[in-house]
mmCIF file of the N, C-alpha and C atoms, coordinates in Angstrom:
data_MODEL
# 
_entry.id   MODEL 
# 
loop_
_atom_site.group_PDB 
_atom_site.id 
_atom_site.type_symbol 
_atom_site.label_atom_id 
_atom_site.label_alt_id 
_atom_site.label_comp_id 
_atom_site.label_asym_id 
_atom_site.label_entity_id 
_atom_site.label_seq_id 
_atom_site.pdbx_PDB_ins_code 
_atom_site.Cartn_x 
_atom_site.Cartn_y 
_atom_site.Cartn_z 
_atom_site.occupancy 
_atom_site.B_iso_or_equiv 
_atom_site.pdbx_formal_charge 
_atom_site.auth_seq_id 
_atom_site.auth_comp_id 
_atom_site.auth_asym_id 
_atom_site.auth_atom_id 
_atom_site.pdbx_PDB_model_num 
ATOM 1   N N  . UNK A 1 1  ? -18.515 -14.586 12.500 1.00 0.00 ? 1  UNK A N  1 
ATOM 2   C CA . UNK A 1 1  ? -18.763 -14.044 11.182 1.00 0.00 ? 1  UNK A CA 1 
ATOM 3   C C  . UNK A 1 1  ? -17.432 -13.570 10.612 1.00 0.00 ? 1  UNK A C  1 
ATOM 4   N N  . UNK A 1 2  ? -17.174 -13.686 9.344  1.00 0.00 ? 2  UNK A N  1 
ATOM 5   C CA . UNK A 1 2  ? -15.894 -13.253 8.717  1.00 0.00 ? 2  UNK A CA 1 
ATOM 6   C C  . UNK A 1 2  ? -16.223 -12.682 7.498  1.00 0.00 ? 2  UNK A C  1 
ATOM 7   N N  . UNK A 1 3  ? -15.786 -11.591 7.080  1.00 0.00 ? 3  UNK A N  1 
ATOM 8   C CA . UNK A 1 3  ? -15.027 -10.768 5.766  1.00 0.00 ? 3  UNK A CA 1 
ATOM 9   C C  . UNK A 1 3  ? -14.823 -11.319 5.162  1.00 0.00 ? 3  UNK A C  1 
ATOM 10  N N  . UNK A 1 4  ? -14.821 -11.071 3.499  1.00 0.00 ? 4  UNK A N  1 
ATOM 11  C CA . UNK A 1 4  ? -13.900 -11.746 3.051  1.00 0.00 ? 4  UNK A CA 1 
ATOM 12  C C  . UNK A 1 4  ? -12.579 -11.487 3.079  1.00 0.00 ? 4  UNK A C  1 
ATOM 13  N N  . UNK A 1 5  ? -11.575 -12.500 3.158  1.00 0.00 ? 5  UNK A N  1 
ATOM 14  C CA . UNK A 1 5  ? -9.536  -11.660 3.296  1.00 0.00 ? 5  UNK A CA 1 
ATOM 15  C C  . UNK A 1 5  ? -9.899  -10.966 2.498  1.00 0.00 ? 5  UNK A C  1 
ATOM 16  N N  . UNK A 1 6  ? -10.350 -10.057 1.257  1.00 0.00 ? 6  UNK A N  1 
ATOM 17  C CA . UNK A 1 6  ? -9.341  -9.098  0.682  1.00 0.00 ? 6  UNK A CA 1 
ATOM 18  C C  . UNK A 1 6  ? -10.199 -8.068  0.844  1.00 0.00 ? 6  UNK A C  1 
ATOM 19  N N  . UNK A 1 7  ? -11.083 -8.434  1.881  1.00 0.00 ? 7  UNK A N  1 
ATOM 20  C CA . UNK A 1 7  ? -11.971 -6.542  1.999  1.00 0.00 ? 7  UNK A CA 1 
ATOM 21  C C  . UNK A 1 7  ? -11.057 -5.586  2.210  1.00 0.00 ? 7  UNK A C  1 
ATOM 22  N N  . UNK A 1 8  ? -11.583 -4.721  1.338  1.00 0.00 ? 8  UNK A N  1 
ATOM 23  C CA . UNK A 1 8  ? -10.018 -3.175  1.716  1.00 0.00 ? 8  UNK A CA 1 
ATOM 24  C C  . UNK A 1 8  ? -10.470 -2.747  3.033  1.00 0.00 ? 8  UNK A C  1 
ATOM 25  N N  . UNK A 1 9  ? -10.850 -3.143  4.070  1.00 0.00 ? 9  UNK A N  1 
ATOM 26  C CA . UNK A 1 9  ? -10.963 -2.616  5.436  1.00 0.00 ? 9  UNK A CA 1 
ATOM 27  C C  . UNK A 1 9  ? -10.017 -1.351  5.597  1.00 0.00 ? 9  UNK A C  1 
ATOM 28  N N  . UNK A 1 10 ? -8.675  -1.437  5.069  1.00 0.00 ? 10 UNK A N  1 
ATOM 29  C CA . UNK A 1 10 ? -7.826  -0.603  5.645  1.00 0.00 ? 10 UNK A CA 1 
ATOM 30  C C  . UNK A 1 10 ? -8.210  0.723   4.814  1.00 0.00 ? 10 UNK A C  1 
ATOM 31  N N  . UNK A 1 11 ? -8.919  0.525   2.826  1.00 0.00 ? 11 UNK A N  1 
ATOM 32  C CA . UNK A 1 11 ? -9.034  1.920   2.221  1.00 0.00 ? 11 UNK A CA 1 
ATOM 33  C C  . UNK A 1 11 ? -9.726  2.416   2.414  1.00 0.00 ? 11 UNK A C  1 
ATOM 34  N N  . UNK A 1 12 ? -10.765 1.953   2.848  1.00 0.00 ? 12 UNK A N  1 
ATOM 35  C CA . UNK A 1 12 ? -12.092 2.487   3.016  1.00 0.00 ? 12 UNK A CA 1 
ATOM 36  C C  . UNK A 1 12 ? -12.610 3.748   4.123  1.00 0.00 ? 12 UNK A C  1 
ATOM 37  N N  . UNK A 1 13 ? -12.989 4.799   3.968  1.00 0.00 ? 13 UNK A N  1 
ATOM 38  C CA . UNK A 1 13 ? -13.555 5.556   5.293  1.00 0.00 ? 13 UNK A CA 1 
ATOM 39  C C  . UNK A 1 13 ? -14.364 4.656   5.854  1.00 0.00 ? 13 UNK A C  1 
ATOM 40  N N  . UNK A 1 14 ? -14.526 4.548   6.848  1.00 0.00 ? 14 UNK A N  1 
ATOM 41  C CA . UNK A 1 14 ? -15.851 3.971   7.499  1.00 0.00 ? 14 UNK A CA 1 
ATOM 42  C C  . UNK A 1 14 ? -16.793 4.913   7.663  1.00 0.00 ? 14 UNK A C  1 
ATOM 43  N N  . UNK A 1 15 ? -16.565 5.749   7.291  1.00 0.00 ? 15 UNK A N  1 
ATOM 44  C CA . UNK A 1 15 ? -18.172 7.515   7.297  1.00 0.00 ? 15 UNK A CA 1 
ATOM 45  C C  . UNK A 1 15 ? -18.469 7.477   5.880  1.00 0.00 ? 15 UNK A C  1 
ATOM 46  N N  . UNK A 1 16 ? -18.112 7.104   4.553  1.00 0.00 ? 16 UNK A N  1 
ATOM 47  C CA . UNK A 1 16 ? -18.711 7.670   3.426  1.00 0.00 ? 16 UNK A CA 1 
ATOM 48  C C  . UNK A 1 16 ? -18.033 6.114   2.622  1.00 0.00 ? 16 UNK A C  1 
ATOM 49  N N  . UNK A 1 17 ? -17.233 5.199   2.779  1.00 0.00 ? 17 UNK A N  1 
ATOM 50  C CA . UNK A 1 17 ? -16.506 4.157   2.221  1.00 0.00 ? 17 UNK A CA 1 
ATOM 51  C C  . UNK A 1 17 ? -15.481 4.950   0.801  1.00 0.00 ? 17 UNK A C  1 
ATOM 52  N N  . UNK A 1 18 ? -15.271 6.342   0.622  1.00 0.00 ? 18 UNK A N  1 
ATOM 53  C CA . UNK A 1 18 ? -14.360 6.280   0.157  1.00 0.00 ? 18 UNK A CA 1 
ATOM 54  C C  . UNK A 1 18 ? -12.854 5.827   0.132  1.00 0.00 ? 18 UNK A C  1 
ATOM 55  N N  . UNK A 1 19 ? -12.167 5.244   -1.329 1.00 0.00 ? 19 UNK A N  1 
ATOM 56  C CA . UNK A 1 19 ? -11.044 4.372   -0.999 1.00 0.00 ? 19 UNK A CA 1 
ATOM 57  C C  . UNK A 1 19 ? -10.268 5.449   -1.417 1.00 0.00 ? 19 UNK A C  1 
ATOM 58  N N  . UNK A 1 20 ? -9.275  4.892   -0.229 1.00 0.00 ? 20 UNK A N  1 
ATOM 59  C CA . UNK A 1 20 ? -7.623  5.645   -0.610 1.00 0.00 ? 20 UNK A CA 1 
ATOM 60  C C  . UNK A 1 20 ? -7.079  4.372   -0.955 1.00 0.00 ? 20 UNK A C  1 
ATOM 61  N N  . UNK A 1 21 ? -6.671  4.377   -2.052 1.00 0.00 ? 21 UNK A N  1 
ATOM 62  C CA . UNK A 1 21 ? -5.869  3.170   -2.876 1.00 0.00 ? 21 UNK A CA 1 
ATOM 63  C C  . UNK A 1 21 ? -4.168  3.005   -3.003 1.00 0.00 ? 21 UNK A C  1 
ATOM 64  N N  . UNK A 1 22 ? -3.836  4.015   -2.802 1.00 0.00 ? 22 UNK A N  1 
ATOM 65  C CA . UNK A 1 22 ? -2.787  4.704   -2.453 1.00 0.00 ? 22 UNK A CA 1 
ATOM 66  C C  . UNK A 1 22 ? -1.698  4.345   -1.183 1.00 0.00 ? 22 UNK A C  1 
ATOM 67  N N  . UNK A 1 23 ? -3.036  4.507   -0.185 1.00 0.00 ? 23 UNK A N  1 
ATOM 68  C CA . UNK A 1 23 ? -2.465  3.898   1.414  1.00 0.00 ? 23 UNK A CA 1 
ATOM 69  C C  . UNK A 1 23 ? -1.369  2.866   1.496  1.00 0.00 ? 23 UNK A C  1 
ATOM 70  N N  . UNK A 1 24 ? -0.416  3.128   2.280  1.00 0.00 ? 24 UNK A N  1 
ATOM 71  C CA . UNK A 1 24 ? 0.420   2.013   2.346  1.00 0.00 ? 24 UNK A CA 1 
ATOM 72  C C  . UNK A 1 24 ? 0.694   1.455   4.109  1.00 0.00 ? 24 UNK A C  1 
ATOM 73  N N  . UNK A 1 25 ? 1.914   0.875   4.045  1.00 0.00 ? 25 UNK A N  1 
ATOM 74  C CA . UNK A 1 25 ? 1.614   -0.281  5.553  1.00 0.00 ? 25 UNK A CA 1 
ATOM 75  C C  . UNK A 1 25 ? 2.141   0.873   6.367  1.00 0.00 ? 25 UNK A C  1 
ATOM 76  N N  . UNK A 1 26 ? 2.945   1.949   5.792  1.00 0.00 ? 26 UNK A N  1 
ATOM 77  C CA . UNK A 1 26 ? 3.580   2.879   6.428  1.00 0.00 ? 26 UNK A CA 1 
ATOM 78  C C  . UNK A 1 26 ? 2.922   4.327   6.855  1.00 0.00 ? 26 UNK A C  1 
ATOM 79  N N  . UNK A 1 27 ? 1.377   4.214   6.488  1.00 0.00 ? 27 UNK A N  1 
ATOM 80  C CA . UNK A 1 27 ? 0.750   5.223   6.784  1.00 0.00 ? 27 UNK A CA 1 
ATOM 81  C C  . UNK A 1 27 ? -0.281  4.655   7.793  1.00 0.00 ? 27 UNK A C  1 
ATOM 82  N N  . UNK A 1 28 ? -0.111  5.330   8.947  1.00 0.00 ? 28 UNK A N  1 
ATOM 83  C CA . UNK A 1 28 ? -0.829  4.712   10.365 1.00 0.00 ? 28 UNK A CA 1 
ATOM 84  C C  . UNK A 1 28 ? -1.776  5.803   10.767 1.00 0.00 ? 28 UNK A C  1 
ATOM 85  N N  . UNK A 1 29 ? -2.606  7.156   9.773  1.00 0.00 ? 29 UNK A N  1 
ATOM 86  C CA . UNK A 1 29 ? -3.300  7.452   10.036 1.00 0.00 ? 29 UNK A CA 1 
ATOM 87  C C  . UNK A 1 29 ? -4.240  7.520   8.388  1.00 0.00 ? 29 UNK A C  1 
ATOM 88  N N  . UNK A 1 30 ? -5.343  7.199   8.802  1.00 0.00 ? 30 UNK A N  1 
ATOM 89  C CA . UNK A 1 30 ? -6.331  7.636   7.777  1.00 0.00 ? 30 UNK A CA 1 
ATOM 90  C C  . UNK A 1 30 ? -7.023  8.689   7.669  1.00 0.00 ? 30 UNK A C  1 
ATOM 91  N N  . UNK A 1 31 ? -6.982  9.497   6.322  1.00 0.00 ? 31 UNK A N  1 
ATOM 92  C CA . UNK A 1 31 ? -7.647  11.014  6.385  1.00 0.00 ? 31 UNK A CA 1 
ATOM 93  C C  . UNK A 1 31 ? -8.546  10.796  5.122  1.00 0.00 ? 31 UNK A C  1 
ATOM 94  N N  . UNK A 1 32 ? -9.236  10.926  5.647  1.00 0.00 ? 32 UNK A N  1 
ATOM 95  C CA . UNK A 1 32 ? -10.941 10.674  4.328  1.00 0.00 ? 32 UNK A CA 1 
ATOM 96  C C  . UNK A 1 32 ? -10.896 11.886  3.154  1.00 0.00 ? 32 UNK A C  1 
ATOM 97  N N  . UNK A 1 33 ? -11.001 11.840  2.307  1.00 0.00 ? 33 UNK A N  1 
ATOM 98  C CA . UNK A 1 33 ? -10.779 13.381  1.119  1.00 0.00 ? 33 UNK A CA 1 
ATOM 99  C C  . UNK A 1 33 ? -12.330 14.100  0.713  1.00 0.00 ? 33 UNK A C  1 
ATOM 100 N N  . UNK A 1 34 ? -13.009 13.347  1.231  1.00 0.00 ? 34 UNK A N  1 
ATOM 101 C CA . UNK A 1 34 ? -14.553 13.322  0.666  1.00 0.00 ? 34 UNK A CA 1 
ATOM 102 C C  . UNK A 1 34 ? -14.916 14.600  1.672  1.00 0.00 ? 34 UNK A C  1 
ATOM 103 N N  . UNK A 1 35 ? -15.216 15.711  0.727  1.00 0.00 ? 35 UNK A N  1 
ATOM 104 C CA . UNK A 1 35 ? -15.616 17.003  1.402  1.00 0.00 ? 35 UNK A CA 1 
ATOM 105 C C  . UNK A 1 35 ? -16.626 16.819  2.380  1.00 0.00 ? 35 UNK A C  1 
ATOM 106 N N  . UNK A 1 36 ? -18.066 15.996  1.656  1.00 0.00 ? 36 UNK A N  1 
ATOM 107 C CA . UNK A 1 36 ? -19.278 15.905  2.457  1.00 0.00 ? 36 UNK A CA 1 
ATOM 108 C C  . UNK A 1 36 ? -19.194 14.944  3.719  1.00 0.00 ? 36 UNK A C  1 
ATOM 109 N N  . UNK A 1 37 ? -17.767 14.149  3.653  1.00 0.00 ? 37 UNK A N  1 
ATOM 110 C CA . UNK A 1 37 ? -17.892 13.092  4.806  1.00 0.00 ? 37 UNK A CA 1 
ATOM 111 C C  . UNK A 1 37 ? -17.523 13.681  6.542  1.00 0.00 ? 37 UNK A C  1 
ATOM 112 N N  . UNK A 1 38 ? -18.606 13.218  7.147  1.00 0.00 ? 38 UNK A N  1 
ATOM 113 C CA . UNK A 1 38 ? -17.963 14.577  8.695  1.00 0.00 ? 38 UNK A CA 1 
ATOM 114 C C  . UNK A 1 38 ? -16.782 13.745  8.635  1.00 0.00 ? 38 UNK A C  1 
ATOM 115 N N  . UNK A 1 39 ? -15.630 12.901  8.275  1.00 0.00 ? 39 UNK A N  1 
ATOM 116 C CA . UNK A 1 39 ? -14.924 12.752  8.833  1.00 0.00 ? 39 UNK A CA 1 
ATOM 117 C C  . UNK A 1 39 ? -13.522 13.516  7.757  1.00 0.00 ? 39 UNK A C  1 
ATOM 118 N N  . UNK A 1 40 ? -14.340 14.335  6.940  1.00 0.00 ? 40 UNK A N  1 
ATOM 119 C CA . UNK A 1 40 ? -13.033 14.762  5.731  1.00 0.00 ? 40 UNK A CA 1 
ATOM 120 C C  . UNK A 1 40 ? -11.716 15.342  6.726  1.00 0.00 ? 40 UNK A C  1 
ATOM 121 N N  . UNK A 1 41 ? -10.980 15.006  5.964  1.00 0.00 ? 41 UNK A N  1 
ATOM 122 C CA . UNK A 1 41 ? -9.721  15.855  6.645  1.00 0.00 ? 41 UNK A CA 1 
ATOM 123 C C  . UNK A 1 41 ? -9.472  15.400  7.642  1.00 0.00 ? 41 UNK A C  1 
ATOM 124 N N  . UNK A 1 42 ? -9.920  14.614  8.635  1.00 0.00 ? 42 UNK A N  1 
ATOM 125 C CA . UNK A 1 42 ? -10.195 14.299  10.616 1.00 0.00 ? 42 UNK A CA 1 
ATOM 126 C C  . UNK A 1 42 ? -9.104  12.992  10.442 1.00 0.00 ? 42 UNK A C  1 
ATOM 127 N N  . UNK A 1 43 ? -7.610  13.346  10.765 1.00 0.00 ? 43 UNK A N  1 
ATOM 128 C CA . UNK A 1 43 ? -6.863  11.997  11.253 1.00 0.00 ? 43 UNK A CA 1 
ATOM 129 C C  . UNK A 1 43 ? -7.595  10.828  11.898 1.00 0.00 ? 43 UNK A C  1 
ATOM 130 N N  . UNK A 1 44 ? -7.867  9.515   11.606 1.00 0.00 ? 44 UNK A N  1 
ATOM 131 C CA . UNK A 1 44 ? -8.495  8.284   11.926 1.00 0.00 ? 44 UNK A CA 1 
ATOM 132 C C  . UNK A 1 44 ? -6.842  7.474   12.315 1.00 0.00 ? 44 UNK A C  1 
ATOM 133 N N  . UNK A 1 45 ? -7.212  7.124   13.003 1.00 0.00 ? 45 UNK A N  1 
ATOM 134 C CA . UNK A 1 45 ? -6.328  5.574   13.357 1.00 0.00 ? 45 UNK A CA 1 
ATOM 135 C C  . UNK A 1 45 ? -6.258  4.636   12.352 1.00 0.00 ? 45 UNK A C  1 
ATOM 136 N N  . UNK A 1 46 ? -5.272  4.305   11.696 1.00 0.00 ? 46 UNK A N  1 
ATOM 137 C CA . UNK A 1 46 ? -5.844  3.405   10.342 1.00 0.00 ? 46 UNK A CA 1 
ATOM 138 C C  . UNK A 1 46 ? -6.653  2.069   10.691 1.00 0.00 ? 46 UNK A C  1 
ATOM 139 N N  . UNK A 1 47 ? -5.634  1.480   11.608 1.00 0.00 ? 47 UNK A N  1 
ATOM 140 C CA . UNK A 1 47 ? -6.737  0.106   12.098 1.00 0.00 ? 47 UNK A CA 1 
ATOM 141 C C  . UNK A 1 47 ? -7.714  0.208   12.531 1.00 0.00 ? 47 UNK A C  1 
ATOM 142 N N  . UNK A 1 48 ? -8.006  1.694   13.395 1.00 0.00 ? 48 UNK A N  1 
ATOM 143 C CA . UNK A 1 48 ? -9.386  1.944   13.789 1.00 0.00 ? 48 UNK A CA 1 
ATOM 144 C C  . UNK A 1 48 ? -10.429 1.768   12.894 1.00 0.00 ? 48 UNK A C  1 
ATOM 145 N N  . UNK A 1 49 ? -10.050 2.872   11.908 1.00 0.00 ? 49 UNK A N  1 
ATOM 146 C CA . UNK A 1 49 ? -11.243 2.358   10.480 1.00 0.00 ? 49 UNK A CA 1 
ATOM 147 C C  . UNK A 1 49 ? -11.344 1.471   10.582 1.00 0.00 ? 49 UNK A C  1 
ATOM 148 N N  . UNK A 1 50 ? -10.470 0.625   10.360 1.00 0.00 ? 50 UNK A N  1 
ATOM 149 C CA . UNK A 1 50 ? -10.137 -0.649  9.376  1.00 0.00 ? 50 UNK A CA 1 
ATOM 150 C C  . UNK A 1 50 ? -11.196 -1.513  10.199 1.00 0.00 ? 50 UNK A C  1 
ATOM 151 N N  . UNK A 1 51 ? -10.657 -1.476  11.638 1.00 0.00 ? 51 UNK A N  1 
ATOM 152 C CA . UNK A 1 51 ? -12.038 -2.271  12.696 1.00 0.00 ? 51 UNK A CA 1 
ATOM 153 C C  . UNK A 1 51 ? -13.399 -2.123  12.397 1.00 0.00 ? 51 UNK A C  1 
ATOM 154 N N  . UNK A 1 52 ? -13.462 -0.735  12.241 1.00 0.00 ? 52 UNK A N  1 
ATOM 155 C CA . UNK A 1 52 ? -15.032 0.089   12.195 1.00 0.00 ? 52 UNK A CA 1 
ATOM 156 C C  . UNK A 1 52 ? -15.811 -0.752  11.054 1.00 0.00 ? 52 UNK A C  1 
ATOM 157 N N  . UNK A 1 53 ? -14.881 -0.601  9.389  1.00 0.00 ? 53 UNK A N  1 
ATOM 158 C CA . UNK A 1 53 ? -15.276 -1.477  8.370  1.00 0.00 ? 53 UNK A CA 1 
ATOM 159 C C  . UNK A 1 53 ? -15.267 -2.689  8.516  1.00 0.00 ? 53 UNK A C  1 
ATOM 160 N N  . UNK A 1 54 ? -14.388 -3.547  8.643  1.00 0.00 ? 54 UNK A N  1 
ATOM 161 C CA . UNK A 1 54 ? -15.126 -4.826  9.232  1.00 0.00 ? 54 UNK A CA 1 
ATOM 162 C C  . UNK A 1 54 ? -16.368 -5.159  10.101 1.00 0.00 ? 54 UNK A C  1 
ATOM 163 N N  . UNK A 1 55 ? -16.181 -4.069  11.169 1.00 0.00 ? 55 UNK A N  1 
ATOM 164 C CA . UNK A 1 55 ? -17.390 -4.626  11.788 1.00 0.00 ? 55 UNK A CA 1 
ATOM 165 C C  . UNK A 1 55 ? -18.596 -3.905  10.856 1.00 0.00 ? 55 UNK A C  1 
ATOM 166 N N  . UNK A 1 56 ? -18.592 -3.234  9.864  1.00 0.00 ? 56 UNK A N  1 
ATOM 167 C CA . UNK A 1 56 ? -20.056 -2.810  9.121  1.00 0.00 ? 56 UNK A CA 1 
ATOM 168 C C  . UNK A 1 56 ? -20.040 -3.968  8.041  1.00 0.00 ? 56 UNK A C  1 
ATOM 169 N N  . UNK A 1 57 ? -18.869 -4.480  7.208  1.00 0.00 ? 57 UNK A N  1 
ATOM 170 C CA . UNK A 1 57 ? -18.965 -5.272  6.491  1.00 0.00 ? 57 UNK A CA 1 
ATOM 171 C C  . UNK A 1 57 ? -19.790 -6.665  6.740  1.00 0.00 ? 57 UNK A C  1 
ATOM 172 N N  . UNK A 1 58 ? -19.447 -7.420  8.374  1.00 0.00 ? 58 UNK A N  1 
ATOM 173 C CA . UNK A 1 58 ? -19.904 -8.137  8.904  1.00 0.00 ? 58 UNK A CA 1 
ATOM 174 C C  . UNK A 1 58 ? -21.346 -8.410  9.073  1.00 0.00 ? 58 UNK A C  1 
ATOM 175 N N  . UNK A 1 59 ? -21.757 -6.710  9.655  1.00 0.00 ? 59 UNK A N  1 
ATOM 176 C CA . UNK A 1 59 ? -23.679 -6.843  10.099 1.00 0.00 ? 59 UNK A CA 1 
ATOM 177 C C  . UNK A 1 59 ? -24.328 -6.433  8.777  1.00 0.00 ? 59 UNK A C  1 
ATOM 178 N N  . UNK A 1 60 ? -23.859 -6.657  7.692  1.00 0.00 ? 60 UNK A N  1 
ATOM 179 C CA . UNK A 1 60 ? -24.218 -6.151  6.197  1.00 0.00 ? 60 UNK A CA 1 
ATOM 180 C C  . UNK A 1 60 ? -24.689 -7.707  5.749  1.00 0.00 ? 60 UNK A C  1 
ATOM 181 N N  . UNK A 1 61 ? -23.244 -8.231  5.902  1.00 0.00 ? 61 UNK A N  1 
ATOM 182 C CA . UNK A 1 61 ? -23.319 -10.060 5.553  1.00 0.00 ? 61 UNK A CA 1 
ATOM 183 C C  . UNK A 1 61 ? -24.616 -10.348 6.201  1.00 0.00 ? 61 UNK A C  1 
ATOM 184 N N  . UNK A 1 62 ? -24.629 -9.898  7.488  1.00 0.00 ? 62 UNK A N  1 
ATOM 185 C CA . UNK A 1 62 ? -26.180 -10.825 8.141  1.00 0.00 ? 62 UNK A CA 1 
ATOM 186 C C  . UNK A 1 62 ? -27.426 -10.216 8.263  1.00 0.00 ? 62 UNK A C  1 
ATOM 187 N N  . UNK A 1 63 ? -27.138 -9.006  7.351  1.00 0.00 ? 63 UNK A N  1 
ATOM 188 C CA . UNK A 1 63 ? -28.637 -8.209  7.399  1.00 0.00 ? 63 UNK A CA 1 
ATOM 189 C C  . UNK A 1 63 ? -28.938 -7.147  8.572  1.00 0.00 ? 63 UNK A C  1 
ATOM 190 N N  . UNK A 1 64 ? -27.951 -7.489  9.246  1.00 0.00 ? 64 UNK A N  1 
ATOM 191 C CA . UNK A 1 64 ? -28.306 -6.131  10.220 1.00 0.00 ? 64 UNK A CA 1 
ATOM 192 C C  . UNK A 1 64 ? -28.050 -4.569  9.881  1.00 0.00 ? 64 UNK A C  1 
ATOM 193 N N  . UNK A 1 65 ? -26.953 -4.066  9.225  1.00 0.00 ? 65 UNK A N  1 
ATOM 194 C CA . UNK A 1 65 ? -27.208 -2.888  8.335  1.00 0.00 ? 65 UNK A CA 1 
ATOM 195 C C  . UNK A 1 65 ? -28.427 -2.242  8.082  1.00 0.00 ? 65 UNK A C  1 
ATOM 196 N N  . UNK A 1 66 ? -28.696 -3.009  6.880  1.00 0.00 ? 66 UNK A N  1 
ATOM 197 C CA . UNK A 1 66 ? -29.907 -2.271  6.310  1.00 0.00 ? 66 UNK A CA 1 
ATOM 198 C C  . UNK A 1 66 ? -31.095 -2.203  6.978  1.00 0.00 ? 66 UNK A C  1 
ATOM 199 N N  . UNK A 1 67 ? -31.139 -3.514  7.913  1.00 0.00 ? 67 UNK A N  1 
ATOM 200 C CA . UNK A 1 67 ? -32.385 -3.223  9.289  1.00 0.00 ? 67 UNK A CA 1 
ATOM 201 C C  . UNK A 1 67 ? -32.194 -1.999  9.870  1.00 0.00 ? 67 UNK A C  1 
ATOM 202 N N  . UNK A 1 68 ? -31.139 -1.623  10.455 1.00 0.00 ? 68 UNK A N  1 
ATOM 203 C CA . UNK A 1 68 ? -30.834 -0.602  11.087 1.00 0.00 ? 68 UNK A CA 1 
ATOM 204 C C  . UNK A 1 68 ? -31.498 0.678   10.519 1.00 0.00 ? 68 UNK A C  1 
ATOM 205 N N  . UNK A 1 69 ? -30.494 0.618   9.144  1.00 0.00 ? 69 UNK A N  1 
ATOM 206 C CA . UNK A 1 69 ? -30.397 1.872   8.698  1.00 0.00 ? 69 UNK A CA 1 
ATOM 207 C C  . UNK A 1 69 ? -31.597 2.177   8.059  1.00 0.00 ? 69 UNK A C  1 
ATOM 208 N N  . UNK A 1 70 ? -32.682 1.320   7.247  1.00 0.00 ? 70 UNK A N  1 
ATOM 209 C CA . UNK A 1 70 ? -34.266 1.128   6.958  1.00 0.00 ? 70 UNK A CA 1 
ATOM 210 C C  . UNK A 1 70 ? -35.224 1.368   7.701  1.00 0.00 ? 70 UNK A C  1 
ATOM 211 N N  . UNK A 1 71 ? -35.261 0.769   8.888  1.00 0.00 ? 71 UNK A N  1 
ATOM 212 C CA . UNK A 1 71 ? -35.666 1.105   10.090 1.00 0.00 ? 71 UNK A CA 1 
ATOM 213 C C  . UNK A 1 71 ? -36.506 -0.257  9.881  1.00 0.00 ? 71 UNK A C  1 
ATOM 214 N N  . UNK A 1 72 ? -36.705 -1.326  8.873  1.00 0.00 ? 72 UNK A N  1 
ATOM 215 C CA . UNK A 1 72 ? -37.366 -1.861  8.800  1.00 0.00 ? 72 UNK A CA 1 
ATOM 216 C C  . UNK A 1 72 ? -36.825 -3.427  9.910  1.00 0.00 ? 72 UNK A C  1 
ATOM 217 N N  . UNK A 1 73 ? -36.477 -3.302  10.753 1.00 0.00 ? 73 UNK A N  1 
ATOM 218 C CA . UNK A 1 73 ? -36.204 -3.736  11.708 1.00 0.00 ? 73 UNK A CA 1 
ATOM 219 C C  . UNK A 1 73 ? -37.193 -4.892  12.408 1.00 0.00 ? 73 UNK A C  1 
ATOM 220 N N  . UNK A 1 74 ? -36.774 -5.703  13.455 1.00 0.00 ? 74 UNK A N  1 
ATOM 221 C CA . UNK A 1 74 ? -37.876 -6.653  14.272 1.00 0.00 ? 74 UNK A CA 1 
ATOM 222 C C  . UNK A 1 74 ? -39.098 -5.332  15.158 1.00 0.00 ? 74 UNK A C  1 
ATOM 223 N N  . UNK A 1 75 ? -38.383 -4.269  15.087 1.00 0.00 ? 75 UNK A N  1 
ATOM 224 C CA . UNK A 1 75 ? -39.292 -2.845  16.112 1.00 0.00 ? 75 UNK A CA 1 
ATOM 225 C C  . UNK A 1 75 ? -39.929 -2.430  15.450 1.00 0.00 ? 75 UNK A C  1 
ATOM 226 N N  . UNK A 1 76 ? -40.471 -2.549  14.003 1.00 0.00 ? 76 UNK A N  1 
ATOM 227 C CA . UNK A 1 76 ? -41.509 -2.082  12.941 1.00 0.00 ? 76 UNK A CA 1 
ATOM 228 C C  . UNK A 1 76 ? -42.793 -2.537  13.073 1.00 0.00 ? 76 UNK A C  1 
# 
């Protein structure tokens, strides 16, 4: 399964998808600004996100997301 190339994987929180637009190649930690997100303020690994969002972007493409998160799942 693939992304599309220009998903902002790297702006995105992976806890709330707020973008830091800002980010550059020279900033190797990600800090989320979003008060309500548990991850506000919490140094992230940038590629870590960046992994985390791809892999949600991915099970979104094939429907597994919203199964999940719906609950409306094959276990319903």
């Amino acid at each position: 399964m693939k992304v599309g190339r220009f998903f902002p994987s790297t702006k995105l929180c992976h806890g709330c998808q707020w973008k830091w637009d800002e980010i550059t190649l020279a900033d190797r930690v990600f800090v989320c600004q979003t008060p309500d997100c548990s991850y506000y303020q919490f140094g992230q690994d940038r590629d870590h996100n960046a992994s985390l969002n791809i892999l949600s972007g991915a099970l979104r493409l094939i429907g597994l997301i919203d199964q999940a998160v719906s609950g409306t799942g094959s276990d319903a």
